[in-house]
C-alpha positions as CSV (number, residue, x, y, z in Angstrom):
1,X,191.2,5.3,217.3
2,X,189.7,8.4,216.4
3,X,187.0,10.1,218.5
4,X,184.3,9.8,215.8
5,X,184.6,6.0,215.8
6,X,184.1,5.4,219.6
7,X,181.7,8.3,219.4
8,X,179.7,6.1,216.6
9,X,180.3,2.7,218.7
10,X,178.8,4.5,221.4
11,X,175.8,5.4,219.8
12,X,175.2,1.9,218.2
13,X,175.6,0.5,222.1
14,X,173.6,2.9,223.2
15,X,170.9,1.7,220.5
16,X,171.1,-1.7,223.1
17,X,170.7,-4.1,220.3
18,X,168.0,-2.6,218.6
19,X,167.9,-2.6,215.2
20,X,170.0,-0.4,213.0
21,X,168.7,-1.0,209.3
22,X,171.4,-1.6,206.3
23,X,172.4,1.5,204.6
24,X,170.2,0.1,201.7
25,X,166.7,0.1,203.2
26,X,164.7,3.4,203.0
27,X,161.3,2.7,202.4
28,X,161.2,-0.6,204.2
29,X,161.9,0.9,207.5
30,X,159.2,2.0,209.5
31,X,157.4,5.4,210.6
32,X,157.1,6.1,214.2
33,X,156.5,8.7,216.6
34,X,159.2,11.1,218.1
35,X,158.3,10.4,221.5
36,X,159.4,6.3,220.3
37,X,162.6,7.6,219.0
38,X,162.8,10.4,221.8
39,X,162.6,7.1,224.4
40,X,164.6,5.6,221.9
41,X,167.7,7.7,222.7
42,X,167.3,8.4,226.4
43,X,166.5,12.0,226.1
44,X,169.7,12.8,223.5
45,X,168.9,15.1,220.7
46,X,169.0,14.4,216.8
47,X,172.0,16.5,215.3
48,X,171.3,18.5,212.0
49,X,174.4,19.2,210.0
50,X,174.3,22.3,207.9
51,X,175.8,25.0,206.1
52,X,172.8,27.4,206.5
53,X,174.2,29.8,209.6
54,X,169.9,30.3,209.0
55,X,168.6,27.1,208.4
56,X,165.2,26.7,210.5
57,X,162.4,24.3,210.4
58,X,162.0,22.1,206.6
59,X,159.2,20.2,205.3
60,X,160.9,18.1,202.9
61,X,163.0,14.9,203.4
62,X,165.6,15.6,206.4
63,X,168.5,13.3,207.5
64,X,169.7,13.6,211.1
65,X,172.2,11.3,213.5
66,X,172.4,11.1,217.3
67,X,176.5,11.1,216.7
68,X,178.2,14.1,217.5
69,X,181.2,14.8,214.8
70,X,183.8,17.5,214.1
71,X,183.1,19.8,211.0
72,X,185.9,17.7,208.9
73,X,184.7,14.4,209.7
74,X,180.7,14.8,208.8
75,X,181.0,14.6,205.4
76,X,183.3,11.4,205.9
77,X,181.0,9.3,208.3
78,X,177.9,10.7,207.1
79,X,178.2,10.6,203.4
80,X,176.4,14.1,202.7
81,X,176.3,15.4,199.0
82,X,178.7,17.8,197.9
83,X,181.1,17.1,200.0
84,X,182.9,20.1,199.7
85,X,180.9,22.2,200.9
86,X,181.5,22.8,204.4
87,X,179.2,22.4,207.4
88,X,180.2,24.3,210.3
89,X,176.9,24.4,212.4
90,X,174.6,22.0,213.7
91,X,170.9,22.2,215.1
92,X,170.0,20.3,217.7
93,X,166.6,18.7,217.4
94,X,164.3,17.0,219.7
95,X,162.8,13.8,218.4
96,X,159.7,14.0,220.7
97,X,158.6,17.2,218.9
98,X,158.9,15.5,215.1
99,X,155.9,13.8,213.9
100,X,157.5,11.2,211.8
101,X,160.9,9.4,211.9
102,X,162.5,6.7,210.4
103,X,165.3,5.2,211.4
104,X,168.3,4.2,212.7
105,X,170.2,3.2,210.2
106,X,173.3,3.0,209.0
107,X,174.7,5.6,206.2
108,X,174.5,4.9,202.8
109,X,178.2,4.8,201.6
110,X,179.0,6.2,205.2
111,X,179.9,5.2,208.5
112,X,177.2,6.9,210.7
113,X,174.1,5.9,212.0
114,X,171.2,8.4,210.5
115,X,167.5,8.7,211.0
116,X,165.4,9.9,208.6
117,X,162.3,12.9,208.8
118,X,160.3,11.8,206.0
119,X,158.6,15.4,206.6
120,X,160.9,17.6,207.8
121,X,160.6,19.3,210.6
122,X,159.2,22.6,212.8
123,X,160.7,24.9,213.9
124,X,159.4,24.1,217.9
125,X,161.5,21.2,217.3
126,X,164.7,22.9,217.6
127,X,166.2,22.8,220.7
128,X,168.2,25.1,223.1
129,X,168.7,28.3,221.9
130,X,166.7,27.5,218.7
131,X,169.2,28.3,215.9
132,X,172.5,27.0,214.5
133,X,175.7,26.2,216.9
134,X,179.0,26.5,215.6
135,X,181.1,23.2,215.6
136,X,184.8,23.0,214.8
């Protein structure tokens, strides 16, 4: 069994039967707070997956999972558009500091479990040392 798969199982046991929407419900699924989803996950950051070694706070639509993957397996268990393009960094983001989330669910097409910032987010929601680390 690959590590992305228990990694994934852990997370949806982690969730402790809450629910975790269909990858076909968007707009159905509720708006809460970060400090809910930060309780939510037990003090775990949200992952950001990107290809921007500069990529910093967004105000538009934003997809995010708690599952920590290898650079070759995001695209695979997270769906993301053009897959070929490479994302070796991640931001870590903390949920409390995010005004609006949506979310879990699973990925559309994907394997993941995703949340969705319906806004973006800040900048002061980037944790640690508040720009992009490398994964391999």
């Amino acid at each position: 069994m690959p590590s992305s798969w228990l990694a994934t199982k852990l997370d949806e046991l982690m969730l402790d039967g809450r629910l975790v929407h269909p990858d076909t419900v968007v707009s159905a699924m509720p708006i809460r707070s970060g400090g809910e989803v930060a309780d939510e996950l037990g003090g775990r950051m949200l992952l950001r997956y990107t290809w921007d070694i500069k990529e910093a706070g967004r105000d538009k639509e934003t997809f995010v999972t708690p599952t920590p993957y290898s650079q070759e397996e995001v695209p695979h268990w997270l769906n993301l558009p053009n897959r070929a393009l490479q994302r070796p960094w991640v931001l870590l983001l903390d949920p409390a500091k995010i005004d609006a989330i949506q979310g879990p669910r699973w990925c559309c097409m994907g394997q993941g479990i995703e949340y969705v910032l319906p806004n973006g987010y800040r900048d002061e929601a980037i944790y640690g040392p508040h720009w992009v680390v490398e994964i391999r």
